[in-house]
N, C-alpha and C positions, 0 to 999 in steps of 0.2 A: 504494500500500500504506500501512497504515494505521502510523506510525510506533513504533517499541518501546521503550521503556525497561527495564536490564533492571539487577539487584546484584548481583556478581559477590562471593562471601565467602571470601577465602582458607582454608585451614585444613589444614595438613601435618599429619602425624602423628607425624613425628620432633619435636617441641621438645623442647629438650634443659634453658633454666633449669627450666621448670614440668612433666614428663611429662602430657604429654595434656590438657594445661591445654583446648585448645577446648572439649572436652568433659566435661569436671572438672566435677561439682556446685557450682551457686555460687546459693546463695539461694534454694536450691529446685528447681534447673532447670539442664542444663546449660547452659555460660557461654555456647555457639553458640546458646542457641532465644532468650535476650537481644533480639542485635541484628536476629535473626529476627524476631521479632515487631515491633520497631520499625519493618523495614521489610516488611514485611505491615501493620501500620496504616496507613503512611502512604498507602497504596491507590496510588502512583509509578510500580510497576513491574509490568509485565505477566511477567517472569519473578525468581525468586529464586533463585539458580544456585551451590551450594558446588561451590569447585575442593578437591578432595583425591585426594593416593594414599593414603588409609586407608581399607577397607573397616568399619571401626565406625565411625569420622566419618560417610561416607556412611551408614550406618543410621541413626544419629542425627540427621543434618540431614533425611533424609525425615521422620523420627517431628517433627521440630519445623514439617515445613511448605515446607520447600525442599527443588529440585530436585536432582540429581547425576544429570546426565547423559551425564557423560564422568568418566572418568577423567585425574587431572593428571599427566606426565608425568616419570618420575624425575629427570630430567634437570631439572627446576623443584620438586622437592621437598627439597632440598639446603639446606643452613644457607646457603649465599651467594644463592638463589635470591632475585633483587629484585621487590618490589612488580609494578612498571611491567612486570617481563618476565610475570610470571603471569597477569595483565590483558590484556595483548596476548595472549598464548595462548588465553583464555579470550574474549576480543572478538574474535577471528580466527573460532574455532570457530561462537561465534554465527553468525556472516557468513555461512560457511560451508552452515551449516543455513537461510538465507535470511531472516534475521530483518533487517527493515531497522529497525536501532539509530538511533535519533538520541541518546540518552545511553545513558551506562558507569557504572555508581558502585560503586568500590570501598569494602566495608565490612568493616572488620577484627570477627574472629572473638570478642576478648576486648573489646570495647565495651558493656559491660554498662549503661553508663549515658545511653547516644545515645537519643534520642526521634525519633519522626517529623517535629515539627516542624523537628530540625534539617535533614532529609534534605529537607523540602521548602524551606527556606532555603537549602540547597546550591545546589537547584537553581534558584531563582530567581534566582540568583549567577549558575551559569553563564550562563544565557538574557541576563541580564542587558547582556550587551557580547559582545566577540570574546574569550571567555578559554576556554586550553585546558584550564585544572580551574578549582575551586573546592573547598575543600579547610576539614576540622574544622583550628579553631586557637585559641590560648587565650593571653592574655598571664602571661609568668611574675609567680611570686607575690613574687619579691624582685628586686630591681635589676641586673641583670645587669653593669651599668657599674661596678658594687660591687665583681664579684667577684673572688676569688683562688686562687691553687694555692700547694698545695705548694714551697716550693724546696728543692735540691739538700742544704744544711743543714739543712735539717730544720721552714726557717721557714717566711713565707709572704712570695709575691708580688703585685703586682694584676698585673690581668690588662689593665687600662685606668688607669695609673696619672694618666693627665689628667683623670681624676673620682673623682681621691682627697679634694677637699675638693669637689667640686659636690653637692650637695644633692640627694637623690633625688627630690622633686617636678622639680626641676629639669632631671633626665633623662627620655630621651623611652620611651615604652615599646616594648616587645621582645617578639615571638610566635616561639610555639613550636607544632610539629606537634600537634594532639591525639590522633593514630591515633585517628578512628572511623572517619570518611570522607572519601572521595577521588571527587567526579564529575568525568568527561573526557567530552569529545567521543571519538566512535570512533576515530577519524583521530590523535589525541593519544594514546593507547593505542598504536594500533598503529604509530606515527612513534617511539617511545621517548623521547617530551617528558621531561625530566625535572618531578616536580609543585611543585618549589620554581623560582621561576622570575617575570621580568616578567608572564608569561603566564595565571599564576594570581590568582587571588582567594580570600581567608582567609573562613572564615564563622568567627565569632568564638563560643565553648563556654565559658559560664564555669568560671573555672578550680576551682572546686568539682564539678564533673559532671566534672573528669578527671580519668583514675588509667589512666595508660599501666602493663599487666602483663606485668612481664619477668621478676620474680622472685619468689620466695615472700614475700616481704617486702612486695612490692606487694598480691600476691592479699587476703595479711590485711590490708594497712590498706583496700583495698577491702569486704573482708568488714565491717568494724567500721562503716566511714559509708553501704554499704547499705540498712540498714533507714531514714534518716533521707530520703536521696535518691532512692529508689523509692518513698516517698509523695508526694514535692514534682512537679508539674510541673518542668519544663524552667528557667519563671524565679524556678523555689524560693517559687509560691508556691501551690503544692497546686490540683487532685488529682495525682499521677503514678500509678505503675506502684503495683502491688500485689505482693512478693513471696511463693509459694505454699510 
């Protein structure tokens, strides 16, 4: 059998910072036909498959071009509901229906700024060695060796105070999730690998193309650098997306 690749796009309908945020108008287009069409470009995946228990999610994600062929199940639709379990649910299903998967790729719903090219970099990652993801990731934009909290009085503390005088060049640098995407072997999915891990490999997203959206406060500072980063290609140096 001929092997399947297939994107599995989360998208619950209870979110509670942003109501309805997958589906929220964002630049013309709701936020879910985004990272749809990114991957429908990158021509990857023989299925595009949104998990939801929302019946206007699922309307919406047909009208932008992906499937909804099951419904997700309440028991994974929950505010504690983890990445990795909803993947495994949804790569179990596949199986199920007899699709012989050799990749999974998890692609979050509010990624409005992921291109195909990354999704093909994903994937050359994975194939790459024995790794059980390969995952969007972005180095933060300030020194994390730097940083500090709050203390109890009111002041502040470092957080690392053995590079209170080392020099930032001098520190090494530090990555962070980008939430776009997540490719696993099937086997990784449905083992409950965690994707932070020896196991994995970072596909590196400059830190300009991310804007992880949690809160309203996110959506607008994404709305306002949109228009600049939907004309740029991927390495900021044009053509990109066109917003309608």
């Amino acid at each position: 059998m001929i092997p399947v690749r297939v994107a599995f796009i989360p998208a619950r309908g209870g979110s509670k910072r942003i109501p309805r945020k997958n589906i929220r108008p964002f630049c013309g287009k709701p936020m879910m036909a985004w990272p749809i069409e990114a991957a429908r470009a990158s021509g990857l995946f023989e299925h595009i498959v949104v998990s939801t228990d929302d019946k206007e999610i699922a309307r919406v994600a047909k009208a932008c071009g992906a499937e909804v062929p099951f419904a997700r199940p309440a028991s994974l639709a929950g505010d504690h509901a983890g990445t990795v379990e909803v993947i495994s649910h949804a790569t179990r299903w596949a199986l199920d229906q007899g699709w012989p998967l050799s990749a999974v790729c998890c692609i979050y719903a509010t990624s409005p700024f992921l291109h195909a090219s990354d999704l093909e970099r994903g994937l050359r990652t994975l194939e790459s060695g024995p790794w059980a993801f390969a995952f969007s990731a972005s180095e933060y934009t300030s020194p994390v060796y730097r940083s500090f909290r709050r203390s109890a009085d009111g002041g502040v503390e470092m957080l690392f105070p053995e590079h209170a005088r080392t020099r930032s060049q001098d520190l090494p640098a530090v990555l962070h999730d980008a939430a776009q995407f997540y490719w696993g072997r099937p086997e990784s999915w449905l083992e409950g690998k965690p994707i932070f891990g020896r196991h994995s490999a970072p596909v590196i997203v400059p830190s300009w193309r991310v804007q992880d959206i949690d809160r309203e406060e996110d959506w607008q500072r994404a709305e306002v650098v949109a228009p600049a980063i939907l004309r740029l290609g991927p390495s900021g140096q044009g053509p990109g997306k066109q917003s309608s």
